[in-house]
N, C-alpha and C positions, 0 to 999 in steps of 0.2 A: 656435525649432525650425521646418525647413521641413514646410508640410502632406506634401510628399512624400514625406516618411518616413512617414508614419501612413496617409494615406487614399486614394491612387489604387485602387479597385477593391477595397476592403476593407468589411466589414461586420463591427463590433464588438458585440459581446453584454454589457452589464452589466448581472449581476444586482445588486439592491439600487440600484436607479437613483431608488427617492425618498430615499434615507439619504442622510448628510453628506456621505460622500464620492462616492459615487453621482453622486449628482448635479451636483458639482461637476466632475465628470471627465467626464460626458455633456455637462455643457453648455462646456466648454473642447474636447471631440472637436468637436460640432457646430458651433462657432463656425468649429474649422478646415474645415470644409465634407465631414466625415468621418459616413457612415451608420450609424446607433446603433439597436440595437433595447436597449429596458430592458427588463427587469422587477421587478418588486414585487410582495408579497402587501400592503403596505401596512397592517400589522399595528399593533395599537394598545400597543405598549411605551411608547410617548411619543406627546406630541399629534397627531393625525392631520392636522391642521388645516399642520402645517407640513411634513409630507410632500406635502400636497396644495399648498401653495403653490412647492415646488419643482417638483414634476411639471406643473403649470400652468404655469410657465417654461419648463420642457423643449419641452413640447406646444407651441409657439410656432414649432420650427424644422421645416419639410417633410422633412427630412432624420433625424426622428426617430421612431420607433413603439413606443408603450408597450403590453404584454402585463400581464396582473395574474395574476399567477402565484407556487406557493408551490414554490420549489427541491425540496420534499421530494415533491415528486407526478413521480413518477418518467416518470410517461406523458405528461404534458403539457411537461416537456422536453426529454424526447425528439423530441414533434412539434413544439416551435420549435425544434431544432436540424436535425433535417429539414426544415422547413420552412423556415427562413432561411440555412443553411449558413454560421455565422461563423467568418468568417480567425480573430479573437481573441476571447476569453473571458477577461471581469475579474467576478470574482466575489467580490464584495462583498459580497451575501445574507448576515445570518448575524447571533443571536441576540445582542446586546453586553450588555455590563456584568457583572462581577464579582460586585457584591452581590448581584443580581439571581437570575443562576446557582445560589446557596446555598439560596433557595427554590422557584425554579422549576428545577429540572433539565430535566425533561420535554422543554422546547420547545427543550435547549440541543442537545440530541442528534437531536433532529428537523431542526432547521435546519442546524446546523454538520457534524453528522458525517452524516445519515442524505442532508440536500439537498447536501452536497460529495461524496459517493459520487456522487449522480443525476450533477451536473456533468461528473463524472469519468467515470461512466460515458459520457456523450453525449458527450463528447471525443474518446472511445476508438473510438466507431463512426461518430461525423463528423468526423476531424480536422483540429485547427485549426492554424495556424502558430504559435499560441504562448498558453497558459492562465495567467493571472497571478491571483491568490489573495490573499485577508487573513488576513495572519496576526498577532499582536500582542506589542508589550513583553513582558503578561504570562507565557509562556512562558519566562522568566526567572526566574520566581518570586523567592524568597527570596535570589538570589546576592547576594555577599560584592563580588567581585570587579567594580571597572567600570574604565572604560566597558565595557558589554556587547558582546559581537564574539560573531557569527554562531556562530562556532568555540565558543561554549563550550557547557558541558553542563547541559542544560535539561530533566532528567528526572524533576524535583521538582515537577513546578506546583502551587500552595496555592490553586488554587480551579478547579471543574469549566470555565469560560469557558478558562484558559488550558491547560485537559488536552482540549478540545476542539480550540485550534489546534494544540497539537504534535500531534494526530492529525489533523489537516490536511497539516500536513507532513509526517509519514510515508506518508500515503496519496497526497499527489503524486507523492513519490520513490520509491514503488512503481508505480502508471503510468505516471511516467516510462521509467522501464527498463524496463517490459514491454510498452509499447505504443509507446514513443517519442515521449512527449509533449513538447515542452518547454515545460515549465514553471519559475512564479517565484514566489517566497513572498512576502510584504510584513509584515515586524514593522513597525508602526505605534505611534508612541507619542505619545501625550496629543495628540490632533487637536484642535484647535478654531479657532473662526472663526464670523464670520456666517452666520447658517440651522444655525446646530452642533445638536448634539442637546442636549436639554433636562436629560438623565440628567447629566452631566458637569456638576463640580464649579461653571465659572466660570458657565456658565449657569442653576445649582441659586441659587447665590448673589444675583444679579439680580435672579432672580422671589423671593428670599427679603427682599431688602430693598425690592423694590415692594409686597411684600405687607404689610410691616411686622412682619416677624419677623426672629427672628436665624438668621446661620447657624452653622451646624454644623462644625465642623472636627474631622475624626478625628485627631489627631496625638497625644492626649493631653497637651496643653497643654504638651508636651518642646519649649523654641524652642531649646537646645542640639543636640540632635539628630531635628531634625525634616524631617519628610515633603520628598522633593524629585523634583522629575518633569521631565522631559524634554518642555516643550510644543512642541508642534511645529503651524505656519499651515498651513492649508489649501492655500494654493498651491502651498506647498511641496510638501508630497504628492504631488499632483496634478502636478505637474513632475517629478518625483521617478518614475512612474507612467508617464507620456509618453514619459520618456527610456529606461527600461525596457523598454516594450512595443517598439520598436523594436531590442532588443538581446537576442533571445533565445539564451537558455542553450545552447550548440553543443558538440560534439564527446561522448563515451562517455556522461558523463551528463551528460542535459538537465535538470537539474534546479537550480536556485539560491537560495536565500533571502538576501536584504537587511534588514537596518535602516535605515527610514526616522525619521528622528529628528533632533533639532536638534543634540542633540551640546551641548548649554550649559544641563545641569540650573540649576532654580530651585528654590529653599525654596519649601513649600508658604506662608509667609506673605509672603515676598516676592512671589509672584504675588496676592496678595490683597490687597497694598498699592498694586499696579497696578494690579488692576481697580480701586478703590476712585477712584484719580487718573483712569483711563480715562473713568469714569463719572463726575464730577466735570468731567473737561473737554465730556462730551457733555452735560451737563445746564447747566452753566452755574450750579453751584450744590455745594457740599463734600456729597460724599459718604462718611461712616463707617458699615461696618457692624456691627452689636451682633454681637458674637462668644461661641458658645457650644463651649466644647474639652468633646471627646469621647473615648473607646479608639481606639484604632484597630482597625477591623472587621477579622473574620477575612474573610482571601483578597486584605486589602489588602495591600503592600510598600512599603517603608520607601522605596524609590528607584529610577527609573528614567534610567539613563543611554547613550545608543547611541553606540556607535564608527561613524562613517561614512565609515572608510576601505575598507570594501569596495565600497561605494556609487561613493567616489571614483573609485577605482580603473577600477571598469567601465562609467560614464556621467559622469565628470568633474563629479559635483554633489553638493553636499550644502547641504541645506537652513539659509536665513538670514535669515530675517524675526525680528526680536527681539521681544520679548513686550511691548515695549510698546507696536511698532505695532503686535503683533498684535493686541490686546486691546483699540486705541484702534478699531480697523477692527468688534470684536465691538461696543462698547460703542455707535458710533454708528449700526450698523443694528440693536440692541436699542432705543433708545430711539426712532430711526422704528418701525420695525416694528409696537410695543405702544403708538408713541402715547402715552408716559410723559412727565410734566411734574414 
């Protein structure tokens, strides 16, 4: 991709710029010589310690300025959107995980819905060439029906995290049309990768067997019909994101949502057999995990699978790193990283 598509005289805003994908897309902007303001509240959902190590990275390029900011503070967004004036807006900011949601509701609707209002709002009164948004798989809930296509109907969600995106998405394609925003959604499904987040299964797994315990698998020990997800690399994304941000939503409505996704669901034990060889070839040494099957929790889904023909379609890309490089790439900056023998 040439930089001059992205950065001649442009200033990009992501929120959630110490999170996975945050970060990963600030510091792929920056590399192309593109002006990034981030922010973060840098909240403690997961170890802080690894937010701080990617925003440590970030803080290395002149070309980057970090704000510590919570989306849901309506005034203090407003004056970095006054205050910086950004072309683009990726907003990333936003409370994750499923199980999570079931007990804590609280912070789901402070960040996701009450901080994507703020967002929206400052859009509306400093506007930008183009608002790009996370939205997720889970907004699919329980469907029957795959691979999942943008087109279908998603009015069931089985847990408050993914009743928080589809009200994401209705609230773009309402400023969309009433302020002429354009904007673009992003169903993201099963991200992982190095510096991933800690909540997420392959990464749970890891610290479960350096710790010397077993892990957990919700599938209910069904390997006939068991759990199967769509993982999708980090790069991927993040290219996926790139080629987007330059391709915003034109004509009557400015509004669009994507599936980003591999498009090549895995059994949930087939991916588990792969970290297990992934880690294995980083250690230098067989690695089995003690495996303990569980129910499957509520607000989990049995499967996620994305069609990436509308992706195709209007940026020529869909996502292809296979899960065993991907996993070989987690597995050997897992064991630098924590210094595991």
């Amino acid at each position: 991709m040439q930089n001059k598509n992205l950065c001649p005289g442009k200033t990009y805003l992501i929120t959630g710029a110490a999170g996975f994908i945050g970060y990963y897309l600030s510091r792929s902007l920056l590399q192309k010589g593109c002006k990034v303001i981030g922010i973060d509240n840098i909240n403690d959902y997961y170890d802080v310690n690894l937010k701080n190590t990617r925003l440590e990275h970030l803080k290395r390029y002149d070309n980057f300025t970090f704000l510590k900011c919570n989306i849901s503070d309506k005034d203090l967004v407003m004056g970095i959107f006054e205050e910086y004036r950004p072309n683009v807006v990726i907003n990333l900011a936003a409370q994750a995980g499923v199980r999570y949601s079931i007990d804590n509701p609280d912070v789901y609707i402070q960040s996701n819905i009450i901080g994507f209002f703020n967002i929206l709002e400052a859009c509306r009164y400093y506007p930008v060439d183009h608002l790009l948004y996370a939205s997720s798989s889970s907004v699919y809930g329980a469907n029957k029906k795959v691979p999942f296509e943008e087109t279908d109907f998603v009015d069931n969600p089985v847990s408050l995290y993914a009743s928080t995106k589809k009200s994401n998405e209705l609230m773009a394609y309402t400023y969309s049309h009433l302020y002429k925003i354009p904007a673009t959604g992003l169903r993201f499904f099963t991200v992982y990768g190095p510096m991933g987040r800690p909540d997420m299964a392959y990464f749970g797994f890891a610290n479960n067997y350096f710790a010397g315990e077993p892990i957990q698998i919700f599938n209910d020990g069904d390997f006939e019909n068991d759990l199967y997800r769509d993982f999708t690399y980090i790069d991927d994304i993040v290219e996926g994101i790139e080629r987007l941000i330059i391709n915003p939503p034109a004509g009557e409505i400015q509004h669009k949502v994507f599936n980003i996704g591999n498009n090549r669901p895995e059994k949930l034990m087939v991916f588990i057999e792969t970290l297990e060889k992934a880690l294995t070839n980083a250690l230098g040494r067989e690695v089995l995990f003690e495996k303990k099957f569980e129910p499957i929790k509520p607000g989990d889904v049995r499967y996620t699978y994305a069609s990436t023909n509308l992706l195709m379609k209007a940026i020529g890309f869909k996502p292809k790193t296979s899960l065993d490089e991907g996993l070989q790439k987690f597995a050997d900056w897992y064991v630098d990283y924590y210094k595991v023998k």
